[in-house]
PDB file with one MODEL, atoms N, CA, C and O in Angstrom:
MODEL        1
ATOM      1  N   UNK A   1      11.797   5.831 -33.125  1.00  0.00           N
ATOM      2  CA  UNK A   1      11.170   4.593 -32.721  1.00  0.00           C
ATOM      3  C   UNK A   1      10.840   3.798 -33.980  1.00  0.00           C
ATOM      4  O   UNK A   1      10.272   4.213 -34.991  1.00  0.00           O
ATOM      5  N   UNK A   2      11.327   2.513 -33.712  1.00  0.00           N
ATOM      6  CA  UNK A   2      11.075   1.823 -35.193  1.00  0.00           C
ATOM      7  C   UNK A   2       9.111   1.057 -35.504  1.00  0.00           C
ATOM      8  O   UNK A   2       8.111   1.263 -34.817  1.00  0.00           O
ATOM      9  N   UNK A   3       9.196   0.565 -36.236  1.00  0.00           N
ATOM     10  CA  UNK A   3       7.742   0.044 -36.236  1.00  0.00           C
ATOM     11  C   UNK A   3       7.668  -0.938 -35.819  1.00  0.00           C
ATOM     12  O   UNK A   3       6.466  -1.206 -35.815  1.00  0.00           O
ATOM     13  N   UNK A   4       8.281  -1.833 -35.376  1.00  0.00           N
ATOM     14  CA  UNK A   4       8.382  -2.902 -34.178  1.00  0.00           C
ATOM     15  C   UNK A   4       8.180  -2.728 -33.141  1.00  0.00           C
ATOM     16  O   UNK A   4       7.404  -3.372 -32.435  1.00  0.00           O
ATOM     17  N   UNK A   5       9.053  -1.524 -32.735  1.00  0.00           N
ATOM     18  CA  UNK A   5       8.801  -1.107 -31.399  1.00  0.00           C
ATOM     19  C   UNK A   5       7.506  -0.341 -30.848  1.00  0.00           C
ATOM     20  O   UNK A   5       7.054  -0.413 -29.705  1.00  0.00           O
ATOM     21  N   UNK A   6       6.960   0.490 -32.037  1.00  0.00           N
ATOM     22  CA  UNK A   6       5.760   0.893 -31.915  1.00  0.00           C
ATOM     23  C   UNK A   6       4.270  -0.473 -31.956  1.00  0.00           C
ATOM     24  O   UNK A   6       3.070  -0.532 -31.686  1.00  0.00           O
ATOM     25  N   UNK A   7       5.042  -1.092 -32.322  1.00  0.00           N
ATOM     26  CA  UNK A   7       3.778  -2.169 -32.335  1.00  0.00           C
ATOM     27  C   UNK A   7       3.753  -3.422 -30.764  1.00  0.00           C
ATOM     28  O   UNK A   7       2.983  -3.986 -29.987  1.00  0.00           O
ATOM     29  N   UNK A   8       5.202  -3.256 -31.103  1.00  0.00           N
ATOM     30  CA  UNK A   8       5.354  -3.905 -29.322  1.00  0.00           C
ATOM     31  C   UNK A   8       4.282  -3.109 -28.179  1.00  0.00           C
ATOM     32  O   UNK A   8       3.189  -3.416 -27.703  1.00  0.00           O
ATOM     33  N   UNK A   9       5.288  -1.832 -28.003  1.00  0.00           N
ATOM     34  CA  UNK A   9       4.065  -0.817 -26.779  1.00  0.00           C
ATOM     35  C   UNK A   9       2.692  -0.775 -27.187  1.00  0.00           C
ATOM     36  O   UNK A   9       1.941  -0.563 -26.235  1.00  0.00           O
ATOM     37  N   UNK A  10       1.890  -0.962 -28.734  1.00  0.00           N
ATOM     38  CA  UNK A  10       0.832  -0.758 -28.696  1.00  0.00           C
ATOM     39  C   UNK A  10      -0.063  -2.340 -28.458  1.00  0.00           C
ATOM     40  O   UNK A  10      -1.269  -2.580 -28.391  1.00  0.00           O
ATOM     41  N   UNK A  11       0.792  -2.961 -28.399  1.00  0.00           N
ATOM     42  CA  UNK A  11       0.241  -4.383 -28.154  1.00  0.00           C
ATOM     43  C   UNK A  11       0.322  -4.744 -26.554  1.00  0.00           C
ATOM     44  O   UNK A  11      -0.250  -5.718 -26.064  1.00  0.00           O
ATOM     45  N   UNK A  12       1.001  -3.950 -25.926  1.00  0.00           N
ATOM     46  CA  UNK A  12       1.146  -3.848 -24.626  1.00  0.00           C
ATOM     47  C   UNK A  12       0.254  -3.291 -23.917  1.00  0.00           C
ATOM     48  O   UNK A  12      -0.182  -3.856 -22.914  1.00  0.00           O
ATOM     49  N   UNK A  13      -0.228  -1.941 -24.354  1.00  0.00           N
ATOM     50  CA  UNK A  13      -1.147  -1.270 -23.995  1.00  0.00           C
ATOM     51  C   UNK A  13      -2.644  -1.442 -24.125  1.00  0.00           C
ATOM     52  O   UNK A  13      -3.470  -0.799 -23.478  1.00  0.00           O
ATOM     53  N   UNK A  14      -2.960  -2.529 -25.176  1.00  0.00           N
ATOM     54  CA  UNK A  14      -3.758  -2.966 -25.464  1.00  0.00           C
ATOM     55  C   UNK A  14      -4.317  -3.812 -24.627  1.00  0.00           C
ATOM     56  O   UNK A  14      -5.469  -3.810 -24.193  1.00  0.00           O
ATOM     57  N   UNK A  15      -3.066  -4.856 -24.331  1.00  0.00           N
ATOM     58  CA  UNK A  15      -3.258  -5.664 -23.012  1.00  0.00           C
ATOM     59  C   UNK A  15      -3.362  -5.276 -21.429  1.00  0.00           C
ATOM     60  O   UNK A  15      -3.822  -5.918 -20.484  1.00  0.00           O
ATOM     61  N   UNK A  16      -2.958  -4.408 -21.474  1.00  0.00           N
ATOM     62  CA  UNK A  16      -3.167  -3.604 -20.211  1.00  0.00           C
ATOM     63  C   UNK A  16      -4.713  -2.983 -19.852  1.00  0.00           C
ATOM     64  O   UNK A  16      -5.228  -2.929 -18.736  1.00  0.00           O
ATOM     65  N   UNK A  17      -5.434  -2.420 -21.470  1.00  0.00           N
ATOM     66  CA  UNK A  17      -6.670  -2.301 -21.565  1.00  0.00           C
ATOM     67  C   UNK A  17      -7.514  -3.177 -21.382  1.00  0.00           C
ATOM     68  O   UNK A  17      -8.605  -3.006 -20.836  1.00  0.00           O
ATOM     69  N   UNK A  18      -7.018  -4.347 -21.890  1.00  0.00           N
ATOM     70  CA  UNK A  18      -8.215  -5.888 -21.506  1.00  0.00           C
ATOM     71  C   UNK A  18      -8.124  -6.131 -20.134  1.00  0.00           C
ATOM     72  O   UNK A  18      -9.009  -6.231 -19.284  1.00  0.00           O
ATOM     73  N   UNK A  19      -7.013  -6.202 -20.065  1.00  0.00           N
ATOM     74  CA  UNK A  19      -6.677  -6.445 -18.323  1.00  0.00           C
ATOM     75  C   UNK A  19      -7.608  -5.613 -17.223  1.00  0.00           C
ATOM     76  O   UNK A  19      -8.362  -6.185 -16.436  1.00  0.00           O
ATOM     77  N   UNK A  20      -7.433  -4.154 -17.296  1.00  0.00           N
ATOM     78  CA  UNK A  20      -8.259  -3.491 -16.408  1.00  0.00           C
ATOM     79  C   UNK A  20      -9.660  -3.698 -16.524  1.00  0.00           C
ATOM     80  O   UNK A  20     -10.337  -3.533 -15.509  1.00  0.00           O
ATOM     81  N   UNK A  21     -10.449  -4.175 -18.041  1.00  0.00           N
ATOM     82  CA  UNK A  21     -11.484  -4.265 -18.636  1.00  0.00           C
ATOM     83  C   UNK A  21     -11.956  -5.239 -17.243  1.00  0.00           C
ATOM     84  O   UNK A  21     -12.920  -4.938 -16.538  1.00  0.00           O
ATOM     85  N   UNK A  22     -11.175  -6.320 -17.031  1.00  0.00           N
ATOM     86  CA  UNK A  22     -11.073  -7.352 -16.152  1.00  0.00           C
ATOM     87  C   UNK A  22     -11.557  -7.743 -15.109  1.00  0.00           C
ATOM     88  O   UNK A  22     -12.345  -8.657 -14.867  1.00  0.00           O
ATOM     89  N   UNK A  23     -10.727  -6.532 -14.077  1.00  0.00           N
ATOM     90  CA  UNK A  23     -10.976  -6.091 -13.020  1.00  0.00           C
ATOM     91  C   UNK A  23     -12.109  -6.000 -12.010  1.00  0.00           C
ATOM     92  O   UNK A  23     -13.033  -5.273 -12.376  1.00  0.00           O
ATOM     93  N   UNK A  24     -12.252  -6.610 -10.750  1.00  0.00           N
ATOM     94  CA  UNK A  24     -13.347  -6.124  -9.904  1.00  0.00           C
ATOM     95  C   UNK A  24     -13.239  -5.371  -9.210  1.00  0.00           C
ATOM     96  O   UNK A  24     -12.793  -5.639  -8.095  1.00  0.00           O
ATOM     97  N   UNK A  25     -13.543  -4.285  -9.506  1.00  0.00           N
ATOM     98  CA  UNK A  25     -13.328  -3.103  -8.757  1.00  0.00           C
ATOM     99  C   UNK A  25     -14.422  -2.959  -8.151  1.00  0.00           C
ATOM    100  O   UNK A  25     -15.524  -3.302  -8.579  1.00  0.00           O
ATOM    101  N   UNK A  26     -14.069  -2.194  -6.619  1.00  0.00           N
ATOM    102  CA  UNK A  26     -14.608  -2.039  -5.378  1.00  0.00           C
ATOM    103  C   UNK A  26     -15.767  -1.114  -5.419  1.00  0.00           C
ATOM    104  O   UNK A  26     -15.885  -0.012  -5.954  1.00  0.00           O
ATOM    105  N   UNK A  27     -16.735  -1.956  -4.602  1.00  0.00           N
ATOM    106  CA  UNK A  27     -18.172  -0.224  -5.136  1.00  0.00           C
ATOM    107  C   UNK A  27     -17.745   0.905  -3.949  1.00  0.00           C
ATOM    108  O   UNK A  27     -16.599   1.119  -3.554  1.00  0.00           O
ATOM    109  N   UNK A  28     -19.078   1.614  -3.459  1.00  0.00           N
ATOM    110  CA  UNK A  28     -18.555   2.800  -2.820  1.00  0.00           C
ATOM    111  C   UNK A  28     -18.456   1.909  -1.103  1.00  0.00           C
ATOM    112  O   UNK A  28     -17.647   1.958  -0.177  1.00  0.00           O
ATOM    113  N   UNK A  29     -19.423   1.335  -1.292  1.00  0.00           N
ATOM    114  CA  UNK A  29     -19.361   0.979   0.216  1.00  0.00           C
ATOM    115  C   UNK A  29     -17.846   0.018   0.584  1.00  0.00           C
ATOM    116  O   UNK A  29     -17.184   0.184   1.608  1.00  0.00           O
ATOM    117  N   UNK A  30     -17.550  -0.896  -0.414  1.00  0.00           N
ATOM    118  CA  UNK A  30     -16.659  -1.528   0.143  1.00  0.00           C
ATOM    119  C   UNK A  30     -14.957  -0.769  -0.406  1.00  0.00           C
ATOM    120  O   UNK A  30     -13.991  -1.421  -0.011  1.00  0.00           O
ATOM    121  N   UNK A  31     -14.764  -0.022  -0.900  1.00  0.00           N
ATOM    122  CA  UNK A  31     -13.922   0.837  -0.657  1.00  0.00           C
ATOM    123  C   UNK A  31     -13.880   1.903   0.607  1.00  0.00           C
ATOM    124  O   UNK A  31     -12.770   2.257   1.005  1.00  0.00           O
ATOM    125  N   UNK A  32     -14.731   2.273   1.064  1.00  0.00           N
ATOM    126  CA  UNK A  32     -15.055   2.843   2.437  1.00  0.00           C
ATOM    127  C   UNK A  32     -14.734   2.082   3.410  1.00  0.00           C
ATOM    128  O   UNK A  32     -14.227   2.573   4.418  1.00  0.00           O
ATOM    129  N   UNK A  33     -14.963   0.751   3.302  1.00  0.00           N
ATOM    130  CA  UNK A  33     -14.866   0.063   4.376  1.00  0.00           C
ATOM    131  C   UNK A  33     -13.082  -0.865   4.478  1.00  0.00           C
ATOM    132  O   UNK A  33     -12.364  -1.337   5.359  1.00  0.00           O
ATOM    133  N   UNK A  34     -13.063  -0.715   3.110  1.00  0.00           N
ATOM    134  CA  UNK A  34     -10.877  -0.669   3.205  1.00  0.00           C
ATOM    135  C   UNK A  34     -10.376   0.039   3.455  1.00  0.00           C
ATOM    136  O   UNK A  34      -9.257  -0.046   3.961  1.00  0.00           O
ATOM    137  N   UNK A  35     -10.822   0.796   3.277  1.00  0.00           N
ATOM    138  CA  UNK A  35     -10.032   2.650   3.796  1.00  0.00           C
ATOM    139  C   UNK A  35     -10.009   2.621   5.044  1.00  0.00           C
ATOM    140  O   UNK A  35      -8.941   2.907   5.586  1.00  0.00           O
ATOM    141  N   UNK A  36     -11.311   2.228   5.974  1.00  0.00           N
ATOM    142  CA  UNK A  36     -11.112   2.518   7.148  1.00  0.00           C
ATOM    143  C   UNK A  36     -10.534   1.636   7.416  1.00  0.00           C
ATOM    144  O   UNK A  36      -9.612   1.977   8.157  1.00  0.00           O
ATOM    145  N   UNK A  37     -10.540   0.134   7.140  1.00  0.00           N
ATOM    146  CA  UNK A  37      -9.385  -0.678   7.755  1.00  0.00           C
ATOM    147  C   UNK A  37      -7.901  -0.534   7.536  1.00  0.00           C
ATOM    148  O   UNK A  37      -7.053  -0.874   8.361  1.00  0.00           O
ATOM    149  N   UNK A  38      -7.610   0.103   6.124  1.00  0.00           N
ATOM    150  CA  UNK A  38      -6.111   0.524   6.395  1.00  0.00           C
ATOM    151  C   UNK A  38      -5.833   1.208   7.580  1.00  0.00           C
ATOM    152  O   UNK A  38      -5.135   0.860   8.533  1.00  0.00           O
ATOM    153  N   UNK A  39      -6.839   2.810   7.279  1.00  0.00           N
ATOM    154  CA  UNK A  39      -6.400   3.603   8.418  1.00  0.00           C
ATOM    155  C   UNK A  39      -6.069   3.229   9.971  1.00  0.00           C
ATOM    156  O   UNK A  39      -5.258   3.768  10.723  1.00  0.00           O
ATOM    157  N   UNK A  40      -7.153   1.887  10.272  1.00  0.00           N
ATOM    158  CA  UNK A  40      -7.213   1.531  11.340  1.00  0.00           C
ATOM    159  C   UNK A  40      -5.875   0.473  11.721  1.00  0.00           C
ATOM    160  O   UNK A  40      -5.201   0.549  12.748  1.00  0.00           O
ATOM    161  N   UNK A  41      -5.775  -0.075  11.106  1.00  0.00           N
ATOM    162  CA  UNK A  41      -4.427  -0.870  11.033  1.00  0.00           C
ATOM    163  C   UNK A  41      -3.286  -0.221  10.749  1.00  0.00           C
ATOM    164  O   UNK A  41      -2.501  -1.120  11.049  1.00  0.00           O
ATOM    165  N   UNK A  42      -2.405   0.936  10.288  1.00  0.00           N
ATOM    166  CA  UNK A  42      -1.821   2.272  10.378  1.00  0.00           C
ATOM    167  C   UNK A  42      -1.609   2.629  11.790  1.00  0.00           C
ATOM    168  O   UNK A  42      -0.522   2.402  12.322  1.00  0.00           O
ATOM    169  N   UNK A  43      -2.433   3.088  12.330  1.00  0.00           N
ATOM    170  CA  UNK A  43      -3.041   3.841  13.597  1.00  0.00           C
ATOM    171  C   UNK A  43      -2.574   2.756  14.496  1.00  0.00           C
ATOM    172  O   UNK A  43      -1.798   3.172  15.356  1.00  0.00           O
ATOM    173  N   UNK A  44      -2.829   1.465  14.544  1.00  0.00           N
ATOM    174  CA  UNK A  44      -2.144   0.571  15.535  1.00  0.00           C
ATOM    175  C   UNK A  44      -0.644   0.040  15.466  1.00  0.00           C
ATOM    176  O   UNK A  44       0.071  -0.309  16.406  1.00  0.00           O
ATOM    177  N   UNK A  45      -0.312   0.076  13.887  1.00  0.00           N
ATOM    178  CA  UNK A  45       0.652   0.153  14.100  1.00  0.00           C
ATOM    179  C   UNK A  45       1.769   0.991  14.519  1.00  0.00           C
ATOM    180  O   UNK A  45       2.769   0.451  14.991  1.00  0.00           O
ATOM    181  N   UNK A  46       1.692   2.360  14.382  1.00  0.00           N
ATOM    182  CA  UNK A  46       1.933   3.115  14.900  1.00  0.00           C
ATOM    183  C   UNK A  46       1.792   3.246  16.571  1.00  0.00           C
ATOM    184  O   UNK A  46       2.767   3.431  17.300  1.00  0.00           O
ATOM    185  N   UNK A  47       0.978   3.170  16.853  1.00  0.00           N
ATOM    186  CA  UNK A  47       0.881   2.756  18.173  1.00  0.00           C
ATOM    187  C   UNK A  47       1.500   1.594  19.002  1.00  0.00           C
ATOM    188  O   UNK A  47       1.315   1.578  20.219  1.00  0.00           O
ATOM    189  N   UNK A  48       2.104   0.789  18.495  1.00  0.00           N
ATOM    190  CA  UNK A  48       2.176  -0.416  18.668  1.00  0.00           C
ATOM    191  C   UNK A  48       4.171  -0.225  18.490  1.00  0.00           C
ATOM    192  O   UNK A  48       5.025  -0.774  19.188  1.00  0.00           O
ATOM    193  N   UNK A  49       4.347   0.597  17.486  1.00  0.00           N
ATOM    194  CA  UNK A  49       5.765   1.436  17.459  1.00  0.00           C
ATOM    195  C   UNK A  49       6.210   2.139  18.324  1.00  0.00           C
ATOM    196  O   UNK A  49       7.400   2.206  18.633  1.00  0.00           O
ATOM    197  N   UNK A  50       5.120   2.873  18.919  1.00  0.00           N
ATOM    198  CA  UNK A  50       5.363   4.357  19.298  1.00  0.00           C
ATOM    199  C   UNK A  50       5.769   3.732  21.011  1.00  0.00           C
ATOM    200  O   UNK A  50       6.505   4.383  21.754  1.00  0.00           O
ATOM    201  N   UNK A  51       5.207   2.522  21.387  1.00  0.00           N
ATOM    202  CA  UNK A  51       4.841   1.856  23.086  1.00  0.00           C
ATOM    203  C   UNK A  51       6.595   1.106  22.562  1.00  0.00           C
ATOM    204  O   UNK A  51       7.237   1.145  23.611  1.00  0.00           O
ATOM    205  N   UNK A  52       7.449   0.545  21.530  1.00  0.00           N
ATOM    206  CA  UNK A  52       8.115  -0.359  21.718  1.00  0.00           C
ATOM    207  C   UNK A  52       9.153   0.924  22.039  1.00  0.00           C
ATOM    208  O   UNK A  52       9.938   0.941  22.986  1.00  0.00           O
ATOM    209  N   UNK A  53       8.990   1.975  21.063  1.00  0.00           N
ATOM    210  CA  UNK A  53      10.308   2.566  21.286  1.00  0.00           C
ATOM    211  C   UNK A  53      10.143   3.209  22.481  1.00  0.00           C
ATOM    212  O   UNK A  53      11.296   3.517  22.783  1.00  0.00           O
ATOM    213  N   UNK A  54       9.384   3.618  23.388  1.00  0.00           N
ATOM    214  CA  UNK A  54       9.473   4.441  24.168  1.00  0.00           C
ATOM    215  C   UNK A  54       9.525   2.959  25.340  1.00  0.00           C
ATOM    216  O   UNK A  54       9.994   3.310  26.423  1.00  0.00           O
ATOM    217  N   UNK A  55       9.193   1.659  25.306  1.00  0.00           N
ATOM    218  CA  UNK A  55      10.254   0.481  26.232  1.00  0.00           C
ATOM    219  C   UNK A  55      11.442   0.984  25.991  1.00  0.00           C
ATOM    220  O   UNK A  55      12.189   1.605  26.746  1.00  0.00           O
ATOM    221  N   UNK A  56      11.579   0.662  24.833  1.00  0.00           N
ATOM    222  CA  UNK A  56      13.409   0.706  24.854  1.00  0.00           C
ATOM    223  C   UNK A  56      13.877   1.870  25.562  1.00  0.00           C
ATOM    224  O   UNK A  56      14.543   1.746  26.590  1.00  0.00           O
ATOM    225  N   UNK A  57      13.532   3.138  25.017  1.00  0.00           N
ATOM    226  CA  UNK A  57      14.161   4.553  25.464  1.00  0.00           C
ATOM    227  C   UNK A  57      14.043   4.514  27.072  1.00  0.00           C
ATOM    228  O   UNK A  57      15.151   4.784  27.536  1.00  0.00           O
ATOM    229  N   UNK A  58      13.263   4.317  27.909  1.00  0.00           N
ATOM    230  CA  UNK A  58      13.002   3.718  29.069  1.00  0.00           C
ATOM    231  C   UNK A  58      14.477   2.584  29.640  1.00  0.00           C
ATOM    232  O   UNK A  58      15.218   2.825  30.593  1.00  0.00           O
ATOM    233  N   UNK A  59      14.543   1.434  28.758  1.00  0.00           N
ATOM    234  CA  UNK A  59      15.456   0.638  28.898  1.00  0.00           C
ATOM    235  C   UNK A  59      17.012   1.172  29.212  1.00  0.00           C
ATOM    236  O   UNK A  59      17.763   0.948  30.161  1.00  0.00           O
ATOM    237  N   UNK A  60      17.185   2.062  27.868  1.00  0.00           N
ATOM    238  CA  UNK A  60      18.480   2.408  28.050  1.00  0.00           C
ATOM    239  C   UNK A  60      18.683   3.648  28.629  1.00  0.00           C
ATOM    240  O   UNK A  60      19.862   3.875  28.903  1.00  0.00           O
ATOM    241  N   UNK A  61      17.958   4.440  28.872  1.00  0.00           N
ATOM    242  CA  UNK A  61      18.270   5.582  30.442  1.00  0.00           C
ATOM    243  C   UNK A  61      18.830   4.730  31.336  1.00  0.00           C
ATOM    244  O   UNK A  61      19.995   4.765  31.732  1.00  0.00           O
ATOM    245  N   UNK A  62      17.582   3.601  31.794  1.00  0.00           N
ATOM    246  CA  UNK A  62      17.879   2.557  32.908  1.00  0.00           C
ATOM    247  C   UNK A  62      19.188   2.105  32.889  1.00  0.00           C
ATOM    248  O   UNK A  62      19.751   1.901  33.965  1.00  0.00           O
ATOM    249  N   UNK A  63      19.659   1.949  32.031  1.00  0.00           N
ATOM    250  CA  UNK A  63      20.952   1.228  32.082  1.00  0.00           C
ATOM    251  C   UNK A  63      22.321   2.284  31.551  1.00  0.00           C
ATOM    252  O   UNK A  63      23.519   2.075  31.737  1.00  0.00           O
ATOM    253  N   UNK A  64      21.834   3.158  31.023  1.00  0.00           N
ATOM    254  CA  UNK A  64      22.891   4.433  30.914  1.00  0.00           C
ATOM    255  C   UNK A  64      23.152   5.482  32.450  1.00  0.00           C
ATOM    256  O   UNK A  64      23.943   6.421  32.545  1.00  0.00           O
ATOM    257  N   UNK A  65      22.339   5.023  33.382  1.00  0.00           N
ATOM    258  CA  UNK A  65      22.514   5.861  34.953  1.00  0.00           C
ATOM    259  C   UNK A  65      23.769   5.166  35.479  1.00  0.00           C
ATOM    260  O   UNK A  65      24.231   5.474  36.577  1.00  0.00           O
TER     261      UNK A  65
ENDMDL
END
């Protein structure tokens, strides 16, 4: 690795350090309360999958008799 290149990644990383420095990160409560809305939005979608394919599978019996 030349010394350019070492100074490139360390100038990169540096910035990556200010950057996170940055950041508003979530306290406990409102990370708790994204979590459960992923999960909850997951869960419907899935559900919401699980009702289309089983129309269809329904559909094409119907029309495979």
């Amino acid at each position: 690795m030349s010394a350019k290149s070492k100074s490139k990644s360390g100038n990169f990383f540096k910035g990556v350090r200010s950057e996170l420095k940055r950041v508003n990160w979530p306290n406990k409560k409102e990370l708790y309360s994204y979590t459960v809305v992923v999960i909850v939005v997951c869960v419907l979608v899935a559900f919401g999958i699980w009702i289309a394919d089983s129309v269809f599978r329904v559909g094409l019996e119907f029309l495979l008799k």
